[in-house]
KOLNURO-8524 format. One line per 4 residues: number of its first residue (from 0); their letters; for each residue x, y, z of C-alpha. Coordinates in pm, whole numbers, plus 50000, padded with zeros to 5 digits. Layout:
N
NUM) a) X/Y/Z | ...
//
This chain:
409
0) xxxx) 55092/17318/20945 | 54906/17379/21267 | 54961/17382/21639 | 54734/17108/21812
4) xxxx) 54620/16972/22104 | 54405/16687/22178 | 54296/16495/22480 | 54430/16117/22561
8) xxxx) 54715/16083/22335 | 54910/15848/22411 | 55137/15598/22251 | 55472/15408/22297
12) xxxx) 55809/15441/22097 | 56135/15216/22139 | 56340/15559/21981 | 56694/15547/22077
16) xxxx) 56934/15851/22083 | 56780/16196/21944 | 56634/16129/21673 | 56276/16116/21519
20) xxxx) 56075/15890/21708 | 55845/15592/21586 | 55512/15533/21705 | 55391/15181/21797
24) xxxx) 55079/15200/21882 | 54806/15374/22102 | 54841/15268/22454 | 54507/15089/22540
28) xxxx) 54233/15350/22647 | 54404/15606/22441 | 54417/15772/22133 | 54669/15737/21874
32) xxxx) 54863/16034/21739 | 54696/15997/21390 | 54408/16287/21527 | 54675/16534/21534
36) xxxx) 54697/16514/21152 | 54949/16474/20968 | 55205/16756/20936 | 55083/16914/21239
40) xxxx) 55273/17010/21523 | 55165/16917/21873 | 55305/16944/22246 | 55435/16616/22353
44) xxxx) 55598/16425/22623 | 55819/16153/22628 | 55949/15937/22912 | 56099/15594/22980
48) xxxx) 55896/15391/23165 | 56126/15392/23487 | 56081/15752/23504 | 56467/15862/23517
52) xxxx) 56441/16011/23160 | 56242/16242/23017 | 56112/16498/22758 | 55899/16789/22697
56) xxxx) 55848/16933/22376 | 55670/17056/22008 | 55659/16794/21768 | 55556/16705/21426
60) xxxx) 55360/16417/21365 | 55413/16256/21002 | 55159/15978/20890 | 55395/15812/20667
64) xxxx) 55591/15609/20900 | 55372/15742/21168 | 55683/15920/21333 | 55665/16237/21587
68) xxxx) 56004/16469/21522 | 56105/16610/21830 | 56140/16968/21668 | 56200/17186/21958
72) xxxx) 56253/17095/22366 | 56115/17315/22591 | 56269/17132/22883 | 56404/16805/22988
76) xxxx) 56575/16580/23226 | 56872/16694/23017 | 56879/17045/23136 | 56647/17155/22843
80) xxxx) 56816/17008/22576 | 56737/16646/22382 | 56786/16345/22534 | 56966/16050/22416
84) xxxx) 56750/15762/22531 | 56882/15462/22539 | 56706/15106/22450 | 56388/14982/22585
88) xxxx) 56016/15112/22580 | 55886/15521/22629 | 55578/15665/22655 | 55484/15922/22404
92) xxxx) 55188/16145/22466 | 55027/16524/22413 | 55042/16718/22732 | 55013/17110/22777
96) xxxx) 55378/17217/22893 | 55351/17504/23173 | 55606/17694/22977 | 55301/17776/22699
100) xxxx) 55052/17799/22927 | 54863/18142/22843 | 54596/18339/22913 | 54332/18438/22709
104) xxxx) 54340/18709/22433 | 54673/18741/22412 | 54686/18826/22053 | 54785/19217/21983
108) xxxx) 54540/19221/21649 | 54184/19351/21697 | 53919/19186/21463 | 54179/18961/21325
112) xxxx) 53904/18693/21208 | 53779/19047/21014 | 53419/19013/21148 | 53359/19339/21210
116) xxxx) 53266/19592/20961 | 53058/19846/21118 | 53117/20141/20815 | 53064/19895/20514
120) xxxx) 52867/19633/20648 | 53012/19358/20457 | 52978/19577/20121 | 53274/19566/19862
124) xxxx) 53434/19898/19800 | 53552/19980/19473 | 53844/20131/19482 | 53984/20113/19828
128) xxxx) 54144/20459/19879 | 54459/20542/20107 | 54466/20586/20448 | 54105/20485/20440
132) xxxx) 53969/20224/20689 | 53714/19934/20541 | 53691/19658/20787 | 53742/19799/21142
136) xxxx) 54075/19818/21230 | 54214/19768/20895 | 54396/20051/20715 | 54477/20091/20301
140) xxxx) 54792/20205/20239 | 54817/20272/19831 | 55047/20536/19688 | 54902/20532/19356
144) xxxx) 54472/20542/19359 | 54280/20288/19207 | 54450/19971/19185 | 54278/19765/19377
148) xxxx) 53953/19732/19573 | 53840/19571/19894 | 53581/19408/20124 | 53478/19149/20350
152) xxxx) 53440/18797/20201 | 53503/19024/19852 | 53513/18721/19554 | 53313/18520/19764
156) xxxx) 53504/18240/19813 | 53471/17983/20150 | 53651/18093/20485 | 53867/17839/20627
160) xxxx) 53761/17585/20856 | 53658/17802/21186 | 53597/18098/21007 | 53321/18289/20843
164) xxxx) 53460/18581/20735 | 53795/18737/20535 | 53952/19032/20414 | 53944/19071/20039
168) xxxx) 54168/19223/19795 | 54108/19240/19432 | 54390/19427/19152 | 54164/19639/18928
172) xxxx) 54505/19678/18703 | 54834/19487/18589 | 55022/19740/18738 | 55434/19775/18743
176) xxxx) 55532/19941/19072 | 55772/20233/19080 | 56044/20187/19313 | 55886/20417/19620
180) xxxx) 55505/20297/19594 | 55416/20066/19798 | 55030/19917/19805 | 54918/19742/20159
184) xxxx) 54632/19631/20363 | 54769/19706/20738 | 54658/19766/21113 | 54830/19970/21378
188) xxxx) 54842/19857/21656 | 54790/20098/22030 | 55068/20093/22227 | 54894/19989/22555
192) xxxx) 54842/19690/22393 | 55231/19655/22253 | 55448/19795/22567 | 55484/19474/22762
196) xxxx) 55722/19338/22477 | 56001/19605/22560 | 56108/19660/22195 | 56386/19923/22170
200) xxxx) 56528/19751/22499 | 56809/19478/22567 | 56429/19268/22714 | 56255/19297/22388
204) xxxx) 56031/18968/22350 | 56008/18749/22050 | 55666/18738/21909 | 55483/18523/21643
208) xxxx) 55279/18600/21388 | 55010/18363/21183 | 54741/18425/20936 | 54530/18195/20667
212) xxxx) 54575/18336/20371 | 54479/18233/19971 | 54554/18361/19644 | 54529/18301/19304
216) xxxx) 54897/18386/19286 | 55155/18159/19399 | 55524/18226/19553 | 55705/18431/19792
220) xxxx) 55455/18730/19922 | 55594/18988/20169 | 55475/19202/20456 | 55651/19423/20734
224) xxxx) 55631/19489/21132 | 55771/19922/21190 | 55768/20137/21466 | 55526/20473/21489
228) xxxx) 55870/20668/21313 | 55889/20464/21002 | 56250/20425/21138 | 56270/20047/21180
232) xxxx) 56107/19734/21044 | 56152/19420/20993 | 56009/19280/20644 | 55907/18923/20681
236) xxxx) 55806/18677/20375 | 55600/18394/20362 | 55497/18110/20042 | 55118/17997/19889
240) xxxx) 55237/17705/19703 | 54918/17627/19600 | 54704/17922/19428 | 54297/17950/19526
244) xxxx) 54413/17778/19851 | 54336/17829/20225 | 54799/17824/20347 | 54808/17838/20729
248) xxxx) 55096/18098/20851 | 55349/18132/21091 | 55635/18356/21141 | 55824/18414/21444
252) xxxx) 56021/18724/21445 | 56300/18797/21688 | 56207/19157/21969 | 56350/19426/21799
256) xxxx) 56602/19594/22057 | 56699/19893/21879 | 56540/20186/21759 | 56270/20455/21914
260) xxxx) 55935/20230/22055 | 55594/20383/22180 | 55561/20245/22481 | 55217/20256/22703
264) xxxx) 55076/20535/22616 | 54749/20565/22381 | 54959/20606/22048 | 55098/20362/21781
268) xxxx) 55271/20104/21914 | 55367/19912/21599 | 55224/19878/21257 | 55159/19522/21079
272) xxxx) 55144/19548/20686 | 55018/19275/20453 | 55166/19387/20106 | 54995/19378/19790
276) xxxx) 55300/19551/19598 | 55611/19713/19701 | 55882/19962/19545 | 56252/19846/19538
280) xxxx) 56287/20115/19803 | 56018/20024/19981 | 56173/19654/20058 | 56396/19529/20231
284) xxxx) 56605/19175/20327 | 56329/18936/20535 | 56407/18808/20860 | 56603/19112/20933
288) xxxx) 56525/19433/21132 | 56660/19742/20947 | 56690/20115/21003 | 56444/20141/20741
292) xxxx) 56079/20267/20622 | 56002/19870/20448 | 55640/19744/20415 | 55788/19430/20188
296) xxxx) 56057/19205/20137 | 56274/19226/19834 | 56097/19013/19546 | 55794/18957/19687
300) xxxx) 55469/18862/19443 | 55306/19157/19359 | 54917/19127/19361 | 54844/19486/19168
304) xxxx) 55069/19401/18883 | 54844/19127/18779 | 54454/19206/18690 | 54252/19031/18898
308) xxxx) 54468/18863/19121 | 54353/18811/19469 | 54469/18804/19790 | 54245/18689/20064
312) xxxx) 54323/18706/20475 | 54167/18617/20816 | 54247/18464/21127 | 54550/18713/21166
316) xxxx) 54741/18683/21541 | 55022/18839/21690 | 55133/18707/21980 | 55399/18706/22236
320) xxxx) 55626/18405/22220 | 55806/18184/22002 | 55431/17952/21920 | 55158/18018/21761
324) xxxx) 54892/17925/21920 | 54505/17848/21783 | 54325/18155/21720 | 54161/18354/22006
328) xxxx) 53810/18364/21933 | 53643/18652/22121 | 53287/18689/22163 | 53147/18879/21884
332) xxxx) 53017/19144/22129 | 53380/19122/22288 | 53500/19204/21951 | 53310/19473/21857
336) xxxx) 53365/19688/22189 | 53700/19629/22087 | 53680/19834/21785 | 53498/20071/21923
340) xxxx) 53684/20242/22082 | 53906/20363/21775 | 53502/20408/21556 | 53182/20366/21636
344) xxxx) 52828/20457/21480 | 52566/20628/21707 | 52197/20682/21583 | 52046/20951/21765
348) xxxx) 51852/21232/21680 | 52037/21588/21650 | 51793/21947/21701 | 51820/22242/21619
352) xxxx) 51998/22536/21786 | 51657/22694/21880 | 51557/22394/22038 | 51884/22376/22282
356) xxxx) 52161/22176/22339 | 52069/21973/22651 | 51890/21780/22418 | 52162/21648/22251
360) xxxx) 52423/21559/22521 | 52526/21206/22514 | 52762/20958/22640 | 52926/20716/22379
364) xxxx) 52877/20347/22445 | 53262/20289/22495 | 53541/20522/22563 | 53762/20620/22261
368) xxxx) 54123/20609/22263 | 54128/20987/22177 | 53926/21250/22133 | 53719/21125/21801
372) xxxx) 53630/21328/21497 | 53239/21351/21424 | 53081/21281/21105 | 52741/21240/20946
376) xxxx) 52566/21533/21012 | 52296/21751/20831 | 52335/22079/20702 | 52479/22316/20931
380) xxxx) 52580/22032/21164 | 52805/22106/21495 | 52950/21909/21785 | 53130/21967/22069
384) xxxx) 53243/21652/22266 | 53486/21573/22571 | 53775/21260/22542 | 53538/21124/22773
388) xxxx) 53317/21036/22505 | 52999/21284/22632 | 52905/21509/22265 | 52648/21804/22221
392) xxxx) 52518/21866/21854 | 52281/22067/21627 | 52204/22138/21303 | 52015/22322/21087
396) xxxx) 51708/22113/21064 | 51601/21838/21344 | 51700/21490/21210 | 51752/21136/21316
400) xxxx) 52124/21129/21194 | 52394/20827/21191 | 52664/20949/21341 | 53022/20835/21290
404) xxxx) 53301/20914/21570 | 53672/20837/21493 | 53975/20810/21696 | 54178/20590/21453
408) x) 54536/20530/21498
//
C-alpha cells in the first residue's frame, strides 16, 4: 500500500452516513480514481454539491466495487470528525490537504535509497564485521562474527520501481541466536537532525517510518527505534507475505515522552535498527516503548538462522507525522554532501617531512560533524587537522595517497 497523489481526480458518490463510499463515475474532464491503484491510499475530498457538507481526508481506493474508505479525517464540516451525509449526489476528488503540506527533505535518514557507497563502491563484503560501516551511513551491528555479509544491490536482484539501488544482506550460516546477540543493519541518526521532535518531553511528535523491503523469508520481521543510552526503545514489527518480493512499509510510532533524549547538539540523536536476528533479551513487545536496550520484537524471523536467506532494503524514511509520504529524492550530489560530513575520501598527495608541511595543508570539501579520524596513509604517515576540516600530513616517502576521514556517529 502506498500514499498517492494524482492530478484531476474527480468523481461522484451518492454515499449516505459514514461509511465506505461508492464511486460512480469520473466527472467529465476528469480522471477516475482507478490511477490511484488499487489498495492505495490517497488524500481526498468529499462534498455535497450545495456546499454545506463536507470532508477532508486519507482514503483507500479498492477496485473491486470501485469504493474509496474514508480511513482517517483530517478535518471536516463536522469539527474533524466523519460526516453523516445524508441522500443525494457528492463530489469525490484527490486534493492536497494543508494539514500535510511539507517541505522538502523532511526525512531524518541520510542515503536512505542506499546510493551512496563511497568506501566499497558498490563491492560486496564478505563478512560484514561489527560496528563497521559499508554503505555510507549504514552501521553492522553483529555480536557473533561472520554470519552474514553485505553490499549494495548484493544478490543482484531488481530495485523497486523508482529505485536503483538496495542494501543487501546475505546469512553465511543457519545460525540459532543466544538470548543476548543480536545481528542488525542500523543508522544513527545526529541529533540536529532529531531535536525538533521533543522526545523525552510531554511535546514529543509522532513520526512514521517506511521502507521497501524483500526477502526470501516470509513472516513477522522486527526492528527497533533507542535513544544514544540504550535506555529506551521501542521495537516495531512489520510482515513480507510474499518471499523474493518488493513489500512497501509503513509504521507510525507514537513520540516517545520519557526517558533521557540528545537534543541539538552534534551527537546521536536516535538509532534505527533493521534486525537480521535477535536474542530473547534483546527483544521486546512491538508497538511499545520500554525502558529497555531492544533492537527486535519478540518472535521476529530470524535471517542468520537460515543459510542463505536474504534480506534486501531501500527507500528507508523517517519522518515527522502520522503519513508517510513518497520518498524524498535528493539530488545525488545533495546526497553525497550529506554523507560527507560523517566520511569522506580525499586524493591528494602527502610529502615528506623534509619537504615541509605547508605543502600539505588542506581544507576538506565539507565540514565534518566532529573532528574525523585519518586513514590511508603510507609508512610513517602523520596528520594533524582542526574540527574545521583544514589537515597537515607527511610520511615517510612522497605519495599520492587516498585518504579516508571519519567522524561517524
Amino acid at each position: 500500500m502506498a500514499l498517492v497523489v494524482y492530478d484531476r481526480v474527480k468523481e461522484t458518490t451518492a454515499v449516505v452516513g459514514t461509511g465506505t463510499a461508492t464511486l460512480l463515475g469520473a466527472t467529465i474532464g476528469f480522471q477516475s480514481f482507478a490511477v490511484v491503484g488499487n489498495g492505495n491510499t490517497t488524500y481526498y475530498c468529499i462534498a455535497d454539491q450545495g456546499g454545506a457538507n463536507w470532508e477532508v481526508g486519507l482514503g483507500t481506493y479498492t477496485l473491486s466495487g470501485t469504493t474509496l474508505a474514508r480511513t482517517t479525517v483530517l478535518s471536516s464540516s463536522n469539527a474533524g470528525a466523519l460526516v453523516s451525509f445524508t441522500s443525494g449526489t457528492k463530489d469525490v476528488f484527490v486534493t492536497y490537504p494543508s494539514a500535510r503540506f511539507v517541505q522538502q527533505d523532511q526525512s531524518r535518514i541520510i542515503n536512505g535509497g542506499m546510493d551512496i557507497d563511497q568506501r566499497n563502491a558498490g563491492a560486496e563484503v564478505n563478512p560484514a564485521v561489527t560496528n563497521t560501516y559499508y554503505l555510507d551511513r549504514w552501521q553492522v551491528g553483529s555480536t557473533i562474527a561472520s554470519k552474514f555479509k553485505i553490499g549494495q544491490n548484493a544478490g543482484a536482484v531488481t530495485p523497486p520501481v523508482g529505485f536503483s539501488k538496495y542494501l543487501g544482506c546475505i546469512s553465511l550460516s543457519a545460525y540459532t541466536v543466544g538470548a543476548s546477540e543480536s545481528f542488525n543493519i542500523q543508522q544513527r541518526i545526529e541529533g540536529f537532525n532529531t531535536s525538533d521532535l521533543g522526545w523525552g518531553t510531554a511535546s514529543a511528535s509522532t513520526v512514521t517510518l517506511s521502507f521497501q523491503v524483500y526477502s526470501s523469508l516470509t513472516g513477522t520481521f522486527g526492528g527497533a527505534l533507542r535513544n544514544s543510552a540504550s535506555t529506551r526503545s521501542y521495537p516495531f514489527s512489520y510482515s513480507i507475505s510474499v518471499a523474493n518480493t518488493w513489500t512497501t512499509i509503513s509504521i507510525t510510532i507514537a513520540g516517545e515522552g520519557s526517558g533521557v533524549w540528545v537534543g541539538a547538539t552534534n551527537g546521536i540523536g536516535l538509532n534505527l535498527i533493521f534486525s537480521l536476528g535477535a536474542g530473547a533479551t534483546v527483544s521486546g513487545t512491538a508497538g511499545v516503548w520500554a525502558a529497555a536496550n531492544y533492537s527486535s520484537a519478540t518472535g521476529a524471523v530470524s535471517v542468520v538462522g537460515t543459510l542463505g536467506a536474504t534480506l534486501y532494503i531501500t527507500g528507508v524514511q523517517l519522518e515527522k507525522g502520522s503519513v508517510a509520504t513518497s520518498f524524498d529524492y535528493r539530488p545525488y550530489g545533495t546526497e553525497l554532501i550529506l554523507c560527507q560530513r560523517y566520511y569522506q575520501i580525499v586524493s591528494v598527495r602527502v610529502p615528506t617531512i623534509a619537504e615541509g608541511a605547508a605543502l600539505a595543508s588542506y581544507i576538506l570539501p565539507v565540514r565534518p560533524r566532529a573532528t574525523p579520524t585519518i586513514s590511508g596513509g603510507g609508512a610513517g604517515f602523520a596528520a594533524t587537522i582542526s574540527p574545521t576540516g583544514t589537515y597537515v600530513q607527511s610520511q615517510t616517502t612522497a605519495a599520492f595517497n587516498d585518504l579516508e576521514f571519519s567522524a561517524e556517529l
